[in-house]
N, C-alpha and C positions, 0 to 999 in steps of 0.2 A: 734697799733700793733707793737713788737718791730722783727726785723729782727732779722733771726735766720742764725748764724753764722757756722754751723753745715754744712748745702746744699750751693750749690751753684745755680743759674741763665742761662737760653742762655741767658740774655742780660749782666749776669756779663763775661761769659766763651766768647762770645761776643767780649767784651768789654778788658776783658786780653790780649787774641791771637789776636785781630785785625782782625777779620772774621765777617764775616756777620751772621746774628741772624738766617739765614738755616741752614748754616756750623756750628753752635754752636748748634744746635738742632740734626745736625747728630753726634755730637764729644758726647754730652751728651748719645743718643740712643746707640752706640756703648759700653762707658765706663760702663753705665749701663745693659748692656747685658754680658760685663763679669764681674760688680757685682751677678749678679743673677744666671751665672755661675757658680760660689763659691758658692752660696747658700743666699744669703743677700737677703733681702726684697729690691726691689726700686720704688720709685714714679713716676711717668710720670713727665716730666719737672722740675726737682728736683736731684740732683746729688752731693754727698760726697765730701765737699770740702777737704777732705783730701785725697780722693783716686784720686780728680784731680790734686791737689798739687805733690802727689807722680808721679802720669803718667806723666806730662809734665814738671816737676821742680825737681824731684827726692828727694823732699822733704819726711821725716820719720821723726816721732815723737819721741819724747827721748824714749819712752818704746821699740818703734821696736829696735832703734838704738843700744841698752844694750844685 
């Protein structure tokens, strides 16, 4: 099975911010509650690595950025 680059992990979000895999299961539940907010579909345990990227690194994609 190959890894899908798309979502992110609590053991990856975990493993970035230097938090324990609880603290990373509440940062997921939170960021995915104001995806669903907006209106997105989201998956339980499972989290947009870009919308995490943007929340905590302020990272944007060349298309937002234009």
């Amino acid at each position: 099975m190959t890894a899908n680059k798309n979502v992110i992990t609590a053991d990856e979000i975990a493993e970035c911010l230097g938090v324990s895999k609880s603290s990373a299961y509440k940062i997921m539940h939170t960021l995915n509650k104001e995806l669903k907010a907006k209106g997105f579909y989201t998956v339980a345990g499972k989290l947009s690595r870009r919308y995490f990227e943007e929340k905590f690194y302020g990272v944007q994609s060349a298309e937002e950025g234009e």
